[in-house]
Backbone bond lengths (Angstrom), bond angles and torsions (degrees), N, CA, C in turn:
res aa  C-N    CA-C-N  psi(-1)  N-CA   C-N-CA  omega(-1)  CA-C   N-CA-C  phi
1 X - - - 1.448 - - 1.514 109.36 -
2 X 1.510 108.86 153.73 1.530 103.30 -171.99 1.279 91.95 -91.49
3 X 1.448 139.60 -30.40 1.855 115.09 -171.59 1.621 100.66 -112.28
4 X 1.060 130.20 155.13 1.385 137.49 165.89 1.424 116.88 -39.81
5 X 1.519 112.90 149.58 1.410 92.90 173.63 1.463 129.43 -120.04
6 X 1.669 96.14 32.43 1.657 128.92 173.23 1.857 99.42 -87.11
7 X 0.945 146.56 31.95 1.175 158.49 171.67 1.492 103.85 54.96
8 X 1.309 126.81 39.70 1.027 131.09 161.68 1.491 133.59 -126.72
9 X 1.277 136.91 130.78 1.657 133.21 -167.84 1.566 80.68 -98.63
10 X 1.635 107.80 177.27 1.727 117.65 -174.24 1.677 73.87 -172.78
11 X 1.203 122.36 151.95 1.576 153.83 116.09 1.614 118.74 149.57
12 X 1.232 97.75 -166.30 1.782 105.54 -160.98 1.388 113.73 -101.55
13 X 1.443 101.21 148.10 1.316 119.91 -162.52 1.501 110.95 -139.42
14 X 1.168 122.01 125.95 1.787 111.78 167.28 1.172 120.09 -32.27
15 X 1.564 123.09 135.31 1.417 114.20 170.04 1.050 127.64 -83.72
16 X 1.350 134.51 13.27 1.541 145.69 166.97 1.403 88.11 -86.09
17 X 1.554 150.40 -28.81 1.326 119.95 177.80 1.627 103.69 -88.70
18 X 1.140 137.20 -2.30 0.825 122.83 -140.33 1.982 112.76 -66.40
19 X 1.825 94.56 -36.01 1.423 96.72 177.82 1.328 124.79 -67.92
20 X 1.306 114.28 -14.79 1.297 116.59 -171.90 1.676 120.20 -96.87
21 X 1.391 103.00 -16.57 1.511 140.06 161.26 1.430 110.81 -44.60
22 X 1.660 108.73 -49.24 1.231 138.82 -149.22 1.948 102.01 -81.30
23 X 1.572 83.27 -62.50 1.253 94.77 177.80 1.947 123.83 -63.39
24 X 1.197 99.33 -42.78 1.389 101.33 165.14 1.299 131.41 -39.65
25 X 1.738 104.04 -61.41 1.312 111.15 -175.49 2.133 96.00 -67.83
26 X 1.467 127.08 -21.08 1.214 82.98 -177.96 1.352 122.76 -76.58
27 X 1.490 105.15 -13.10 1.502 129.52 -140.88 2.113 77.79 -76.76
28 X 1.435 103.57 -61.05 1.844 105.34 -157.97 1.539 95.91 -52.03
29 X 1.088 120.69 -46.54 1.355 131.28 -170.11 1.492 138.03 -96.62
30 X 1.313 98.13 6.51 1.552 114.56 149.84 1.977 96.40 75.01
31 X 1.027 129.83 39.92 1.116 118.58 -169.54 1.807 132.55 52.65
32 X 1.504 111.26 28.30 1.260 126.58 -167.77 1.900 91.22 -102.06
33 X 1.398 106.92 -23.09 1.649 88.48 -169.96 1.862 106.10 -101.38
34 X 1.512 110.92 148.99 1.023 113.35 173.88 1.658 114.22 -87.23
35 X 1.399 112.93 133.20 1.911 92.19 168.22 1.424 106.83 -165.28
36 X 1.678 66.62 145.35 2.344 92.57 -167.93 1.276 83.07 -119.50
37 X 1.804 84.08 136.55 1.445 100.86 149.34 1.677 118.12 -136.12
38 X 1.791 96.69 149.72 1.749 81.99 179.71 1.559 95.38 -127.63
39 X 1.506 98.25 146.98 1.798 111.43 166.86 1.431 109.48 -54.65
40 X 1.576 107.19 131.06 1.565 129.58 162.13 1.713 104.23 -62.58
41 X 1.126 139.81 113.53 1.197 125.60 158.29 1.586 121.98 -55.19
42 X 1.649 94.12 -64.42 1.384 92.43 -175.64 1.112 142.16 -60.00
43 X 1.452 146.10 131.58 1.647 146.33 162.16 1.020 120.34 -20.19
44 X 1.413 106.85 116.15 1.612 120.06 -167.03 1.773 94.11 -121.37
45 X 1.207 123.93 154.19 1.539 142.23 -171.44 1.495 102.36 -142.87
46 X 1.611 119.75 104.46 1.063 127.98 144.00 1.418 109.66 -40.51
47 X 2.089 105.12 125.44 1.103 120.90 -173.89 1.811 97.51 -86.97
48 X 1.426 140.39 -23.11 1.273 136.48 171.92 1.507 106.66 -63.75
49 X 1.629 131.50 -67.93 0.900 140.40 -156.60 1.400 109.82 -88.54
50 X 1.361 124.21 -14.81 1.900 118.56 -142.07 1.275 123.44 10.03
51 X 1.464 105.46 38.72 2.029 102.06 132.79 1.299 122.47 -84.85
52 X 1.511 94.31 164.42 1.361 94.41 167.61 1.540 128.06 -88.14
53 X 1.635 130.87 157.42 1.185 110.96 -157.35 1.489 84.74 -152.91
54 X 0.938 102.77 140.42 1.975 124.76 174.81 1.677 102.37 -81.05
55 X 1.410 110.89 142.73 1.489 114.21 -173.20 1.253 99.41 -159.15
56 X 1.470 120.36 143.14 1.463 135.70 -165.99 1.982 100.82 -124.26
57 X 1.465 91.73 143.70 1.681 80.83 171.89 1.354 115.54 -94.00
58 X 1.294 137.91 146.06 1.821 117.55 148.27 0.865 117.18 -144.03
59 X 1.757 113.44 172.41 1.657 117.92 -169.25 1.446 93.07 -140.82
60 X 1.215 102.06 124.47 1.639 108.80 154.76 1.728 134.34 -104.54
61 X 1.148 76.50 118.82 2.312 82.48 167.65 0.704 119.25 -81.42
62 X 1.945 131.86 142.13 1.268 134.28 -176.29 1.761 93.66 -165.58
63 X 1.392 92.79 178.62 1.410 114.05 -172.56 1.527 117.67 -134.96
64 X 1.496 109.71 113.28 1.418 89.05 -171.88 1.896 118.06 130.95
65 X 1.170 120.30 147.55 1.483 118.40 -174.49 1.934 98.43 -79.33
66 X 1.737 88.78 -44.14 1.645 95.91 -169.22 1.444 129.51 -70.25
67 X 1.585 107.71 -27.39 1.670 116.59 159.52 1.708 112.67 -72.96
68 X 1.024 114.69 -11.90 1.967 126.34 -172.96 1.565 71.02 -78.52
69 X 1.308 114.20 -80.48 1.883 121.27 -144.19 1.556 99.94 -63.26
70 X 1.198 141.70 3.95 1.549 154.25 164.98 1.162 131.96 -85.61
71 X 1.431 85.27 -45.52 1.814 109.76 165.76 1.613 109.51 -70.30
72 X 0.879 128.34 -32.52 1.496 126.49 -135.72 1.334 83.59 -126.64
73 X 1.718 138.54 -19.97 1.840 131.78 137.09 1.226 115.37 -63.28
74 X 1.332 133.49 -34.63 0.945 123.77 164.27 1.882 139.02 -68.27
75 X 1.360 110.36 -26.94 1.306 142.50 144.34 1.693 102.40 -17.21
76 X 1.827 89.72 -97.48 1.680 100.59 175.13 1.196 123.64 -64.84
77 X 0.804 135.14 12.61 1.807 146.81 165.61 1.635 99.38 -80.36
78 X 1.195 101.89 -48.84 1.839 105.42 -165.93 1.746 100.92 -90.58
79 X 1.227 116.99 -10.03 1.717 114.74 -177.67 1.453 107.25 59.56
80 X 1.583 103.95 52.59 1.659 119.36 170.78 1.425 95.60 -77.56
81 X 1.558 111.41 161.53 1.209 132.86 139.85 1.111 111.18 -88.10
82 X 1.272 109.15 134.92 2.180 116.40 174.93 1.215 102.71 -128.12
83 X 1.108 103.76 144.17 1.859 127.54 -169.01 1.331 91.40 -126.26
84 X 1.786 115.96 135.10 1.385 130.12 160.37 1.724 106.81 -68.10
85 X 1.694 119.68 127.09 1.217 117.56 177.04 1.702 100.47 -127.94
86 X 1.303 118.55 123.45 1.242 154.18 -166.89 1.690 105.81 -69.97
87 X 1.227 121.61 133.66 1.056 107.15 179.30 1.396 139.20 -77.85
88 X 1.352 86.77 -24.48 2.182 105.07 170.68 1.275 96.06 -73.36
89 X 1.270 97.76 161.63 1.332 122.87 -175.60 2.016 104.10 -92.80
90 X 1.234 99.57 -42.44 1.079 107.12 -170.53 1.524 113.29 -67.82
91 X 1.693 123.10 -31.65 1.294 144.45 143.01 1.619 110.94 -43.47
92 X 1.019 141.51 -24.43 1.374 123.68 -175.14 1.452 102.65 -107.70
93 X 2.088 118.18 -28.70 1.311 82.89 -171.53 1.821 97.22 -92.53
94 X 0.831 129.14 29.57 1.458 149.41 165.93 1.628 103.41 -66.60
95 X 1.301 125.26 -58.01 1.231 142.86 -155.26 1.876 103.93 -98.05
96 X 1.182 103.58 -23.29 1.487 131.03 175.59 1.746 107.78 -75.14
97 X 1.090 116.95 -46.45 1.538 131.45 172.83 1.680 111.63 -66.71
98 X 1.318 92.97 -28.55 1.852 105.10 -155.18 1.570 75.82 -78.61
99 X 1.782 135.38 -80.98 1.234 146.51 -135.68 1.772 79.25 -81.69
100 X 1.360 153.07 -5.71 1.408 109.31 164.10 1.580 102.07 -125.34
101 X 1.402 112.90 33.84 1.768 109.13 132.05 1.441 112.62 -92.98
102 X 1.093 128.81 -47.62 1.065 118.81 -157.23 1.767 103.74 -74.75
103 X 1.655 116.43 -26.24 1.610 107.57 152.21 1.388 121.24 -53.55
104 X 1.076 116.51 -28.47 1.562 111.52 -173.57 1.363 111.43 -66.14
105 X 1.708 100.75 -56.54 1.460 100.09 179.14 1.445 125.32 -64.45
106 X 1.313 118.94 -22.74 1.627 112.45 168.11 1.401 100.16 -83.17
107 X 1.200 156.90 -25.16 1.221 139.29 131.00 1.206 131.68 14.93
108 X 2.011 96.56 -76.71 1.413 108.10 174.26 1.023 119.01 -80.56
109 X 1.506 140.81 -29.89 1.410 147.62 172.13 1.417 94.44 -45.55
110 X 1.156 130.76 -78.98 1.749 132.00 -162.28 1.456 86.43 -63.41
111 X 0.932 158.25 -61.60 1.813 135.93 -157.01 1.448 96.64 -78.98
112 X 1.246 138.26 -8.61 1.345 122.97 165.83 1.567 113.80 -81.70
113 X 1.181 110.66 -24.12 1.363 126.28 -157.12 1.777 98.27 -96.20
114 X 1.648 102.49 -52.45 1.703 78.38 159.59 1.762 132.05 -106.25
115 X 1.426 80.40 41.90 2.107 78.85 153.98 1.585 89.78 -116.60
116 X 1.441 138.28 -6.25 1.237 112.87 177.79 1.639 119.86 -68.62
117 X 2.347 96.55 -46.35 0.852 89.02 174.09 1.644 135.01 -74.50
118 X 1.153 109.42 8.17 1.646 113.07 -174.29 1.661 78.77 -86.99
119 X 0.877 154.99 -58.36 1.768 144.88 -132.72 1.410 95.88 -93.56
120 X 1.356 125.53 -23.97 1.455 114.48 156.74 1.477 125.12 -99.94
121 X 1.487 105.02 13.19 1.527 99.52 152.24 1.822 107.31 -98.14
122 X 0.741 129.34 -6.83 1.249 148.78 -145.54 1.936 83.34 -101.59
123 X 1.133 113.89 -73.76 1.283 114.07 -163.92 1.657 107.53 -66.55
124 X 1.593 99.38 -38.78 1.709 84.61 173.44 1.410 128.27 -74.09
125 X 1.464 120.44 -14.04 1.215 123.32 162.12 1.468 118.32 -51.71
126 X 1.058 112.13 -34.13 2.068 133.47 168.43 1.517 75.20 -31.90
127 X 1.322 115.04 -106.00 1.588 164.84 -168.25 1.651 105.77 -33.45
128 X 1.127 143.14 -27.32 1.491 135.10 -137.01 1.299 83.55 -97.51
129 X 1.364 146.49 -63.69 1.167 144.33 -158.45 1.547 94.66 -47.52
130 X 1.040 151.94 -76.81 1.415 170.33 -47.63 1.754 91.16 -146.79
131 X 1.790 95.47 -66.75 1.418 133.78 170.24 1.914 95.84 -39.01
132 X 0.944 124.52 -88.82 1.525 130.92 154.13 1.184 110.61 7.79
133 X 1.469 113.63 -93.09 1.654 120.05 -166.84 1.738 103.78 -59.29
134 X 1.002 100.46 -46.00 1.897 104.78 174.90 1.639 107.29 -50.37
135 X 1.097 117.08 -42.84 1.422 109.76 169.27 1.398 116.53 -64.75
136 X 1.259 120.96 -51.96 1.141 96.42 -165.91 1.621 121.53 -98.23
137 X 1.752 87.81 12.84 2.307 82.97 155.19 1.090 107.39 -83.73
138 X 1.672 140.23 -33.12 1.092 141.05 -178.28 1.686 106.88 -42.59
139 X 1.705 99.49 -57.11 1.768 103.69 -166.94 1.452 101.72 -61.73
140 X 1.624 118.70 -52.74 1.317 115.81 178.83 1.661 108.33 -50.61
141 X 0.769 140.83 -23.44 1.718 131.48 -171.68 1.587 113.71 -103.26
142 X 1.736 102.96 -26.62 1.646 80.33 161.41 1.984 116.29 -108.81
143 X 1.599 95.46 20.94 1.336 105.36 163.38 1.741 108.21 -76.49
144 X 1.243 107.47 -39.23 1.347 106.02 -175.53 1.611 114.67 -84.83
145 X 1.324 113.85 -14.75 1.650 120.08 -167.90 1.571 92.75 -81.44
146 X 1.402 113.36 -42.87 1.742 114.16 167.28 1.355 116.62 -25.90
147 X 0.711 84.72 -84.20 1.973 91.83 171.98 1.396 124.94 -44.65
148 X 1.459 121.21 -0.82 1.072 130.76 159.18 1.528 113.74 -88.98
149 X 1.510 111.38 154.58 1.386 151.11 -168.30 1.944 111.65 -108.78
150 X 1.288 96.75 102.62 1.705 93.79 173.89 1.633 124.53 -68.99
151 X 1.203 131.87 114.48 1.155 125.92 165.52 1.548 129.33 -32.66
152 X 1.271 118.91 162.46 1.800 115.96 -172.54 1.581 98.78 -83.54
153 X 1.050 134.40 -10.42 1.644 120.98 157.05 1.362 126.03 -87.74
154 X 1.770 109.76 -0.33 1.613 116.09 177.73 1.686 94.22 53.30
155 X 1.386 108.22 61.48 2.004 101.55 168.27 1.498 89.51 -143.36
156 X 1.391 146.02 -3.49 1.159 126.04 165.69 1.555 101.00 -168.10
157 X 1.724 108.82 -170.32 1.692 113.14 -155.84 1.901 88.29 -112.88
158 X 1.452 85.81 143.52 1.280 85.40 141.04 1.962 129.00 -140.89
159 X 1.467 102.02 157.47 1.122 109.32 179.33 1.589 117.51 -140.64
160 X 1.398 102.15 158.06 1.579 136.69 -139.17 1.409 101.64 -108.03
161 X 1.148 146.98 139.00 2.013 133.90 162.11 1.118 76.42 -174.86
162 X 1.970 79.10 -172.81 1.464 112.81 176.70 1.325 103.34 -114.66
163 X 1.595 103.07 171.09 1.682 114.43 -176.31 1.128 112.32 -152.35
164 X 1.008 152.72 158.69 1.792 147.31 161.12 1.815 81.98 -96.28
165 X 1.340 95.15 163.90 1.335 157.08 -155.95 1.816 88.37 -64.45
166 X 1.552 103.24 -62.49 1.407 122.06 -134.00 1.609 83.13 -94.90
167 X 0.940 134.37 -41.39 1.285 147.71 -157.79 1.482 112.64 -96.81
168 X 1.516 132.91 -1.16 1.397 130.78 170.52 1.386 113.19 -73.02
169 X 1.252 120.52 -31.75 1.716 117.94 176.26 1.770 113.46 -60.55
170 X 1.741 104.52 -31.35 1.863 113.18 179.80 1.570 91.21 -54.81
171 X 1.339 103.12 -51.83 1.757 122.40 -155.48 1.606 110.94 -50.22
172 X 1.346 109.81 -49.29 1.385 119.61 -178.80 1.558 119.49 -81.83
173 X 1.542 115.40 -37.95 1.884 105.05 154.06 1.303 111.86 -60.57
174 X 1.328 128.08 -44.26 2.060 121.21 177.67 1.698 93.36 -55.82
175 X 1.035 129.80 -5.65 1.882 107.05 -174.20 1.206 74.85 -99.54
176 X 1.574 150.35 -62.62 1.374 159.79 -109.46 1.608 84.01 -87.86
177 X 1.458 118.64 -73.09 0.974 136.43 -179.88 1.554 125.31 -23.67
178 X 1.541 119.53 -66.64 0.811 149.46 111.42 1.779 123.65 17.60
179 X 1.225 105.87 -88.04 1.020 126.62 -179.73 2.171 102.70 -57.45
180 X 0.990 98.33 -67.00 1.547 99.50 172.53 1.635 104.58 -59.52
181 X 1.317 153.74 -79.64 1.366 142.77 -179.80 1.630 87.68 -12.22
182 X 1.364 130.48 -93.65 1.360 129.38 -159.47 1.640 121.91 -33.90
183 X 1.635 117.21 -36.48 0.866 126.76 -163.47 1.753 119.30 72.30
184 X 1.482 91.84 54.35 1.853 103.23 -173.63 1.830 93.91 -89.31
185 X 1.288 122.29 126.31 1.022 118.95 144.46 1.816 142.36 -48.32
186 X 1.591 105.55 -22.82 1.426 135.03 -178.88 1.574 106.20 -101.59
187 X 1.541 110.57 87.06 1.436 88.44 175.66 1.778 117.54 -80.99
188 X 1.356 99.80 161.57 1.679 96.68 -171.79 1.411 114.38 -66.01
189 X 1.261 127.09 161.94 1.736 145.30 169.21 1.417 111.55 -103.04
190 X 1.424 100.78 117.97 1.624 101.60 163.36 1.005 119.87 -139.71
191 X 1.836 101.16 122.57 1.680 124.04 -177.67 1.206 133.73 -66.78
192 X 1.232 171.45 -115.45 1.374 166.07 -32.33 1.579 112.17 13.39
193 X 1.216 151.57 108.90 1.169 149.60 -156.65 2.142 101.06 -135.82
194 X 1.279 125.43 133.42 0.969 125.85 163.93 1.710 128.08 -55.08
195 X 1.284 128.63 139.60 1.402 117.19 -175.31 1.368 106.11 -141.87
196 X 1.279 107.84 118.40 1.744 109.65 160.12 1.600 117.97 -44.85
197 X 1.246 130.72 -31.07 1.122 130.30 -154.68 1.268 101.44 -97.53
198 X 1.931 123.16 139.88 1.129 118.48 177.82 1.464 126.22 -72.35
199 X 1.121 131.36 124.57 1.583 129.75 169.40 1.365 126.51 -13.03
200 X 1.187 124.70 157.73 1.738 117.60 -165.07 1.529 85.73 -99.40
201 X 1.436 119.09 171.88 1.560 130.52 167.75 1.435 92.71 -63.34
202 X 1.582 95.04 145.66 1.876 102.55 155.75 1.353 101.70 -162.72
203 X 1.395 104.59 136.90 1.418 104.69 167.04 1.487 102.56 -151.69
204 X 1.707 72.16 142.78 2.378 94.05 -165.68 1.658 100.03 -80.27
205 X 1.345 96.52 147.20 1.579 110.28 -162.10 1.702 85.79 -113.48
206 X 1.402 105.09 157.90 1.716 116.78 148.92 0.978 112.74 -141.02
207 X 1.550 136.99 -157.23 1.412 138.06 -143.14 1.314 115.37 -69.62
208 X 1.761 80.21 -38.45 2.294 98.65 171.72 1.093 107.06 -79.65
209 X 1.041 145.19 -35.34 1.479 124.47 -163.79 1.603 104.75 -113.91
210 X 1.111 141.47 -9.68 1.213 128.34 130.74 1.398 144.43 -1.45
211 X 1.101 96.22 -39.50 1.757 122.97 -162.85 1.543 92.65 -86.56
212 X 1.268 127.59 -65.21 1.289 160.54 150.96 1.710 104.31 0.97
213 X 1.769 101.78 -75.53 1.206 122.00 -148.54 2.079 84.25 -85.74
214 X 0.917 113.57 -16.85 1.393 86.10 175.47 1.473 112.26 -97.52
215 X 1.245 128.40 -18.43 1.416 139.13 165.55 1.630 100.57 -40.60
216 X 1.452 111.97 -44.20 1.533 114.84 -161.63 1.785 105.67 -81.61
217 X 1.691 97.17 -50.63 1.485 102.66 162.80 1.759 117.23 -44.69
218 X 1.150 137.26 -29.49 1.411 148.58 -178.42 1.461 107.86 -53.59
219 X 1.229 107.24 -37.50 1.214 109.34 -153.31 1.854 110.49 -118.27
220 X 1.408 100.81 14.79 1.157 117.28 179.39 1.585 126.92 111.74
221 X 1.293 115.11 162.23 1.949 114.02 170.19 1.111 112.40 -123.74
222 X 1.022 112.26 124.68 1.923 133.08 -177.72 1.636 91.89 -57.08
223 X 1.414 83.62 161.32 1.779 116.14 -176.19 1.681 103.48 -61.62
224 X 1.373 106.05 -23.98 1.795 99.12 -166.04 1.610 73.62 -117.38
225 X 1.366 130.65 75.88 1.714 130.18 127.48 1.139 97.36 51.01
226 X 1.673 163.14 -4.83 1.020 159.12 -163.25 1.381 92.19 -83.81
């Protein structure tokens, strides 16, 4: 049942309804119901929204099945919370003891819980930079492995470019190189292969013309790779 059935309702309600709360219940009930309310001091946080929200308690006395079933439309009309309140005394502060251990201990659970999570934000802040650059050789290396071609035994990649002439001997110590840093038992092979297709533009820069060639890069790269 939503109201007690010691002739008393109990729970919380916004205090912006509170006057109109007020008036209702006298209005349905003809001045038969009694009702107190007292201000919540403490800071309360809507668990939907996380604002904060002002909340008043009250209890009404009445007499009767038909002022209970009035009260208790009027209740859900206003989107009260109602709490069962016991008629002993000795029963409520019983129930009173119960709801501020068990606040205590979620208390401590959430302040344990956020110094944990602060000490593991704390430690990955150590680490994130690090974490960072590691990511993004990873993306760069299987950005570039993409573009690779599996062999017909599925045991290694292959890949396709261009090279000048003069510059394939650099090409094959950087695999050598390479290849030993890792500690590959398989060092890599590199072919010269015939191509129908004409060569892309290239032209070798030095200290002077450097300057030049990135001025041009600035401003964009044409459709034919030049």
């Amino acid at each position: 049942a939503v109201v007690s059935t010691q002739s008393t309702g109990t729970g919380v309600i916004d205090r912006s309804k509170v006057p109109v709360f007020e008036r209702v219940i006298w209005r349905s009930c003809r001045g038969n119901v009694f009702v107190k309310t007292v201000e919540i001091k403490e800071e309360m946080i809507d668990p939907e929204t996380n604002e904060p929200v002002e909340k008043n308690v009250f209890i009404c006395f009445f007499q009767g099945s038909q002022l209970e079933q009035r009260v208790t439309k009027v209740c859900d009309g206003m989107s009260c919370r109602v709490y069962p309140c016991n008629e002993k005394a000795s029963r409520r502060h019983e129930v009173r003891d119960q709801v501020t251990t068990r606040l205590s201990e979620m208390e401590d659970v959430i302040q344990q819980t956020t110094e944990y999570r602060a000490q593991q934000l704390r430690d990955i802040a150590v680490d994130i930079r690090s974490w960072i650059v590691k990511v993004k050789k990873w993306r760069s290396i299987y950005y570039t492995m993409s573009k690779f071609n599996v062999n017909d035994t599925r045991t290694g990649f292959i890949a396709e470019g261009w090279v000048r002439d003069s510059d394939l001997e650099n090409v094959r110590q950087a695999l050598r190189r390479g290849a030993t840093t890792v500690g590959s038992v398989v060092m890599p092979i590199l072919n010269t292969v015939g191509s129908s297709l004409p060569p892309p533009t290239f032209h070798p820069t030095n200290k002077l013309t450097k300057g030049y060639q990135v001025i041009i890069a600035a401003y964009g790269i044409a459709t034919y790779l030049e």
